[in-house]
C-alpha distance (Angstrom), angle and dihedral (degrees) to the residues before:
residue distance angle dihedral
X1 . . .
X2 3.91 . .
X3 3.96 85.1 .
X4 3.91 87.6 59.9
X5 3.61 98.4 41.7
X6 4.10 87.5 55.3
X7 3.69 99.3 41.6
X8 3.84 84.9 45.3
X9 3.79 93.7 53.1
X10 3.86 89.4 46.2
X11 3.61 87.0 54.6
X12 3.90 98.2 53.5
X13 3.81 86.7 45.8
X14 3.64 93.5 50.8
X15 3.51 83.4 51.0
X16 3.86 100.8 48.0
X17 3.62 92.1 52.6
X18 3.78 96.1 43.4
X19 4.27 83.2 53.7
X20 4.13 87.5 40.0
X21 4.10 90.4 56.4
X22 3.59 98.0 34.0
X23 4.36 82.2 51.7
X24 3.76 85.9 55.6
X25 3.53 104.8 41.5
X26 3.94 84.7 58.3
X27 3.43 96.6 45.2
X28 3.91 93.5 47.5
X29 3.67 83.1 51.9
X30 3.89 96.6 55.5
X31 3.84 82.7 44.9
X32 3.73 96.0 62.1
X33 3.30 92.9 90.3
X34 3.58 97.6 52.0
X35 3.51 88.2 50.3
X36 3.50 100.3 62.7
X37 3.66 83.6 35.4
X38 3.82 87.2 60.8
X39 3.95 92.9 43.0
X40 3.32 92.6 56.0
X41 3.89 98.9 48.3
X42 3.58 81.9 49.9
X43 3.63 97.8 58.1
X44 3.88 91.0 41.8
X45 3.91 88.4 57.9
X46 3.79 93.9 46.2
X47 3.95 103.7 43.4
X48 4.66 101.8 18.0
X49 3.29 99.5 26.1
X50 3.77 95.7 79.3
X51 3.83 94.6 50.3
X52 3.66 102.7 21.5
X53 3.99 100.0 34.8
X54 3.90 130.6 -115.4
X55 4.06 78.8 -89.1
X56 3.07 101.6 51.3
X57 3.82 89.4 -125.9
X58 4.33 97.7 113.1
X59 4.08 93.5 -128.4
X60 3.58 87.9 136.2
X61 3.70 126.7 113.1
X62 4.02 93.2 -119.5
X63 3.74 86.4 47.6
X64 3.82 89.5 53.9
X65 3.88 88.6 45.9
X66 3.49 95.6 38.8
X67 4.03 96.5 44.7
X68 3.95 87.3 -124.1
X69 3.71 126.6 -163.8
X70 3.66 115.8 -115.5
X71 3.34 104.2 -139.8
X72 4.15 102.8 -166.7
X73 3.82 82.1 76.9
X74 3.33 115.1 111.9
X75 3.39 117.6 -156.0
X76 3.28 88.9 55.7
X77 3.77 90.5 54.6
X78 3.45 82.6 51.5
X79 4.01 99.2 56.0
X80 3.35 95.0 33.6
X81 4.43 114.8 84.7
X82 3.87 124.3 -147.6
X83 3.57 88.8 -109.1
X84 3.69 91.5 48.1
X85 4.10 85.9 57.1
X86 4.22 87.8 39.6
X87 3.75 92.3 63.2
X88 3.86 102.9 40.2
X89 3.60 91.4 45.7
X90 4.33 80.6 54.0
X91 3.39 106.9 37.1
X92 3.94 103.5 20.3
X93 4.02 132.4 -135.5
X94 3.41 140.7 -131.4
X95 3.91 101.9 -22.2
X96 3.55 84.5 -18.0
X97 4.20 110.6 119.9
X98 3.42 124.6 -128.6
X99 4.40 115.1 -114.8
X100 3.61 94.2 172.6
X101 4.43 78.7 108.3
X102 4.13 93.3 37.3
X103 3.98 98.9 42.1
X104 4.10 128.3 45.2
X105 3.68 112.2 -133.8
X106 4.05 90.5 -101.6
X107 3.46 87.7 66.4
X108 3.89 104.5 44.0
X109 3.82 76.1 50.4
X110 3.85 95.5 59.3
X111 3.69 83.5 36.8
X112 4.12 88.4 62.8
X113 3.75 89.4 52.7
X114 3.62 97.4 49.7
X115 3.37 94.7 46.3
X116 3.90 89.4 50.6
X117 3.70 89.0 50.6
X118 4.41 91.4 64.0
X119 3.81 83.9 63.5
X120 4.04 98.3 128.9
């Protein structure tokens, strides 16, 4: 009887921790997303931010300085292609650096999308 009761309660935790992992494997799939999401945002912050603004909207004094694009606007999101966005974010313009040494192209990718997603 004992020997039942304890392969019994191995078996339920076997099963609770198969159920637990397969839980988080499909919620750190649904969260891949967000990750990159959350990469991205983080790169903006660290390398725009400064010049651009955490808003995307250039009010800050660099921008002013710097005569930085504010990138919420959107007809210029609307004239302006993915590709267009690729290749400045790479090889810089005007007093805009170059990243294509700093960021891999994954990331200047996610960095396209983000920036797409300030469009107000």
């Amino acid at each position: 009887m004992e020997k039942a009761l304890s392969t019994a309660a191995l078996a339920f935790a076997f099963v609770s921790a198969f159920i637990a992992f397969a839980g988080f494997a499909n919620a750190n799939q649904n969260s891949n997303s967000s990750a990159s999401q959350n990469s991205a945002e983080t790169i903006y912050l660290r390398r725009c931010a400064s010049c651009h603004g955490k808003d995307g909207r250039a009010r800050t004094f660099k921008a002013k300085f710097n005569d930085a694009r504010d990138l919420t606007n959107w007809q210029w999101q609307e004239a302006v292609s993915d590709e267009q966005l690729y290749n400045s974010i790479m090889n810089g313009r005007g007093k805009m650096p170059a990243f294509s040494k700093k960021l891999s192209e994954s990331q200047v990718d996610a960095l396209v999308l983000y920036v797409r997603g300030l469009k107000k």
